[in-house]
OpenMM code with the backbone's topology and positions (N, CA, C; nanometers):
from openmm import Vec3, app, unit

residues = "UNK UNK UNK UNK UNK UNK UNK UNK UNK UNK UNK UNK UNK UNK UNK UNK UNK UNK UNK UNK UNK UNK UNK UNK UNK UNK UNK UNK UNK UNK UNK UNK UNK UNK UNK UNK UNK UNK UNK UNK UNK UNK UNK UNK UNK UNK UNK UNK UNK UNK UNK UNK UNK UNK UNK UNK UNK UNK UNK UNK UNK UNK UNK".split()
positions = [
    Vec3(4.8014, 12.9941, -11.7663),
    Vec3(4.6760, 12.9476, -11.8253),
    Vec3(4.5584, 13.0351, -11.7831),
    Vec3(4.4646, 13.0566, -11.9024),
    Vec3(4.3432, 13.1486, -11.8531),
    Vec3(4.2559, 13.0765, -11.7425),
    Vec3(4.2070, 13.1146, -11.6584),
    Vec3(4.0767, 13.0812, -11.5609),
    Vec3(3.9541, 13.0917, -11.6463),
    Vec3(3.8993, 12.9677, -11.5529),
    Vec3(3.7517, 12.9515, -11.6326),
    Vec3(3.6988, 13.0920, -11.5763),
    Vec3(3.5748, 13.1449, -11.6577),
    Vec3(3.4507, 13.1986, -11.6215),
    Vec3(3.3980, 13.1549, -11.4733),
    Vec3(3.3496, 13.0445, -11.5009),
    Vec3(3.2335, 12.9650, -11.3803),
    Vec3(3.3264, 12.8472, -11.3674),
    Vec3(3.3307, 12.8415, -11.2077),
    Vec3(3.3155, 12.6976, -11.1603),
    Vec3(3.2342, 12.5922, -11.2116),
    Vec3(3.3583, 12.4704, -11.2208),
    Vec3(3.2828, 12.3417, -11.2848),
    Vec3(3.1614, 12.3163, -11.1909),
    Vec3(3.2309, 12.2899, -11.0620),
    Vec3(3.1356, 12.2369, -10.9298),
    Vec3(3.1101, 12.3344, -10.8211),
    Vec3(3.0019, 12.3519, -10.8005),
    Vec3(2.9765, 12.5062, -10.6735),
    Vec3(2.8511, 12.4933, -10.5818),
    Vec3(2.8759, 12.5431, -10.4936),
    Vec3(2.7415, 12.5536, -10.4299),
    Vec3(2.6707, 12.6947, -10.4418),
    Vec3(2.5636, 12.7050, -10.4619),
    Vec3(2.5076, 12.8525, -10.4616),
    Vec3(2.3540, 12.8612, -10.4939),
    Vec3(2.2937, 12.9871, -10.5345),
    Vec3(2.1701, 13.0160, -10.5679),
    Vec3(2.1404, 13.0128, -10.7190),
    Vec3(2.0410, 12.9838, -10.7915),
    Vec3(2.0306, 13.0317, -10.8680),
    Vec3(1.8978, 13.0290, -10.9321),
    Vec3(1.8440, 13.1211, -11.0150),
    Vec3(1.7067, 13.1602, -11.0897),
    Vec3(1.6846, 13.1712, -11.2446),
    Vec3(1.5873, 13.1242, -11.2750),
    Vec3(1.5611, 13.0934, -11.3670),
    Vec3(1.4437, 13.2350, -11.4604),
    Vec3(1.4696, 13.2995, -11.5543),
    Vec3(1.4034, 13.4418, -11.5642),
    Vec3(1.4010, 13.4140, -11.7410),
    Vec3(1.2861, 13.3519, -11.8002),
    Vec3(1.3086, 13.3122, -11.9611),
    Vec3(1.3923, 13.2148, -11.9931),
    Vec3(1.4500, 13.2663, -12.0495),
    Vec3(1.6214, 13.1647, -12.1344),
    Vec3(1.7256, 13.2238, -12.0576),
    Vec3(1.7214, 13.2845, -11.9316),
    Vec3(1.8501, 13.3131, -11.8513),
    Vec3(1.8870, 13.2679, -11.7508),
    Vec3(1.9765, 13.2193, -11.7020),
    Vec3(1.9808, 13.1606, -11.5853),
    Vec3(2.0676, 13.2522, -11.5224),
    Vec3(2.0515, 13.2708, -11.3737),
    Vec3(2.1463, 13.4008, -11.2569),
    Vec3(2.2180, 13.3081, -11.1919),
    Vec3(2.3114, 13.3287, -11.1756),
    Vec3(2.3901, 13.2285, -11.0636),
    Vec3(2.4310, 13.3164, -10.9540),
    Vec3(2.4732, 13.2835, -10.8184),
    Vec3(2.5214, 13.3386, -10.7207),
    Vec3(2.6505, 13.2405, -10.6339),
    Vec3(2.7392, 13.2134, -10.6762),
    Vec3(2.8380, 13.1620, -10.6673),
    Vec3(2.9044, 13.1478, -10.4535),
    Vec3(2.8367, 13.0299, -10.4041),
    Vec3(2.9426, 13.0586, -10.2469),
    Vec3(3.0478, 13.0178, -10.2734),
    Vec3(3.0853, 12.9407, -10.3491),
    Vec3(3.2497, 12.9108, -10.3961),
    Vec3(3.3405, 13.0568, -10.4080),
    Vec3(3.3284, 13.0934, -10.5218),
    Vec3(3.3719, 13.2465, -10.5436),
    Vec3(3.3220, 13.3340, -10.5067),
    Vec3(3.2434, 13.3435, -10.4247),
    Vec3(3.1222, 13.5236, -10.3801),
    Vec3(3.0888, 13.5961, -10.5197),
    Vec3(3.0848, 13.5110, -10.6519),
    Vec3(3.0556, 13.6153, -10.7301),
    Vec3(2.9417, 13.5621, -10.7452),
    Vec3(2.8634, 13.6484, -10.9432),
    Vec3(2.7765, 13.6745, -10.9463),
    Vec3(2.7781, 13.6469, -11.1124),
    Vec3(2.7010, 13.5254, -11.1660),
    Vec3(2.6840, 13.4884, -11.3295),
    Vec3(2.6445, 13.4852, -11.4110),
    Vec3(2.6089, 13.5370, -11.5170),
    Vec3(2.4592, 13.4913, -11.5802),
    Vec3(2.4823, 13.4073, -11.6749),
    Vec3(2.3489, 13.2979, -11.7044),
    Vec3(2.3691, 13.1992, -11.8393),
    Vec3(2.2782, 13.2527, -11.9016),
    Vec3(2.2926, 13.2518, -12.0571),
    Vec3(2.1874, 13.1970, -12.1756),
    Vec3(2.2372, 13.0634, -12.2759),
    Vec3(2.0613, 13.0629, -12.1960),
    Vec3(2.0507, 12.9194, -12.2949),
    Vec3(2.0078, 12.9757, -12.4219),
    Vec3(2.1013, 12.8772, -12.5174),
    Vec3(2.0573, 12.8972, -12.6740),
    Vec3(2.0840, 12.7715, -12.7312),
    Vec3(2.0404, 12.8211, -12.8674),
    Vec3(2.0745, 12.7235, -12.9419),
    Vec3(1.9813, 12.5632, -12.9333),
    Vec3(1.8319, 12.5894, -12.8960),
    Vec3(1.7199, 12.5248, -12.8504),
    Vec3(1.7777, 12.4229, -12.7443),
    Vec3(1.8580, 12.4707, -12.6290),
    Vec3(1.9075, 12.4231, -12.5623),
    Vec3(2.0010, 12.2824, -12.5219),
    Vec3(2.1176, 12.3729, -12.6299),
    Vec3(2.2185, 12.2596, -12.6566),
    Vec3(2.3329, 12.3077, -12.5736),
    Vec3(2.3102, 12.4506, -12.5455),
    Vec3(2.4706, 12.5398, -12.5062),
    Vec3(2.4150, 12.6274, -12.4179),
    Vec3(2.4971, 12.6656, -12.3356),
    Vec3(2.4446, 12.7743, -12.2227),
    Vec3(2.5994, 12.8789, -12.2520),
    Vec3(2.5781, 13.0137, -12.2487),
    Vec3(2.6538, 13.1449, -12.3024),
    Vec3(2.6790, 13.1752, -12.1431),
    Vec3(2.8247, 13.1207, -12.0691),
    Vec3(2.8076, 13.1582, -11.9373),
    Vec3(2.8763, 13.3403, -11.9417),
    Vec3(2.8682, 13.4371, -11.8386),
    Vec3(2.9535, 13.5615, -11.8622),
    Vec3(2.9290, 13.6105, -11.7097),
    Vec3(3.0668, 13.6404, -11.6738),
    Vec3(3.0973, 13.6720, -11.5314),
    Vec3(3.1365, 13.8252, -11.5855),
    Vec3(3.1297, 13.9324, -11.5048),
    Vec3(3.1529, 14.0569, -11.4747),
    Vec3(3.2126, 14.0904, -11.3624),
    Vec3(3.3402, 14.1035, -11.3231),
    Vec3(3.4090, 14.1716, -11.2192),
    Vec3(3.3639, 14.2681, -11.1673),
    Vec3(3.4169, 14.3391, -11.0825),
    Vec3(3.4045, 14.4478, -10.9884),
    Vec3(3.4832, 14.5343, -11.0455),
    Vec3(3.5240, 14.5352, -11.1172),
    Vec3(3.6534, 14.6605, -11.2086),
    Vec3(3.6396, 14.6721, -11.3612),
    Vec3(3.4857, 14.5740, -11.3811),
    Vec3(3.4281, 14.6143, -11.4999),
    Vec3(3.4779, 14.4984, -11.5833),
    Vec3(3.6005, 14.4354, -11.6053),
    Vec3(3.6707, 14.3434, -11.6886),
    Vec3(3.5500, 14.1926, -11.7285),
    Vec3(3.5234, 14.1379, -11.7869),
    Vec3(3.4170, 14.0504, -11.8636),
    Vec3(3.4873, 13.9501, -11.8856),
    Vec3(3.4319, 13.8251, -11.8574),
    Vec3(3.4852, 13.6680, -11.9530),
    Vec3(3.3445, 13.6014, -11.9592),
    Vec3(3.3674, 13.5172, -12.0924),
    Vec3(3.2641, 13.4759, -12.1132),
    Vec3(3.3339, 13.3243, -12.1703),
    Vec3(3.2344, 13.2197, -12.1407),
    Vec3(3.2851, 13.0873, -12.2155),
    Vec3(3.1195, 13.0232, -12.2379),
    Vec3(3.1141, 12.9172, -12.3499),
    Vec3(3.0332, 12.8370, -12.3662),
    Vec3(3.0060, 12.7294, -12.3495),
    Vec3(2.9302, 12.6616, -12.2821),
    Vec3(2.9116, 12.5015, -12.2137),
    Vec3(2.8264, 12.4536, -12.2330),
    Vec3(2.8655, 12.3114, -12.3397),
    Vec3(2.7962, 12.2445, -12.3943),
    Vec3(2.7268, 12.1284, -12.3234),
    Vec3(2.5782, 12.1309, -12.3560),
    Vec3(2.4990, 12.0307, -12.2798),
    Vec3(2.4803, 11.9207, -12.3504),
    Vec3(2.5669, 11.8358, -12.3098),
    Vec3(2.5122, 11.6890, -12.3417),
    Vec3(2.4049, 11.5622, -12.2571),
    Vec3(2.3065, 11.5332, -12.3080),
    Vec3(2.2298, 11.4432, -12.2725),
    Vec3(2.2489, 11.3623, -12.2776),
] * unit.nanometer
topology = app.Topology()
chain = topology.addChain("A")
for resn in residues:
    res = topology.addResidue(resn, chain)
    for name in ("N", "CA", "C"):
        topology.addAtom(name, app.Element.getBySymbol(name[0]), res)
């Protein structure tokens, strides 16, 4: 089975820069970025490895 992108549940940093959100992951030591779109219904999560390789998934915000 594929691995998520991002952890469901994590502890870490993160910043807010426009419609992007940075994550800094202590769960995994990595490193995430979100966009929010879609007048903020969905966040575009995308992790980048260290060997260049990319995943990206979309997570839907329900209120």
């Amino acid at each position: 089975p594929q691995r998520t992108a991002a952890p469901r549940t994590d502890r870490g940093h993160f910043r807010k820069v426009g419609n992007r959100l940075l994550f800094y992951s202590h769960l995994t030591c990595g490193s995430y970025q979100g966009l929010v779109i879609e007048k903020g219904e969905r966040l575009l999560i995308n992790r980048v490895a260290r060997d260049g390789r990319s995943q990206s998934e979309v997570w839907y915000i329900v209120r």
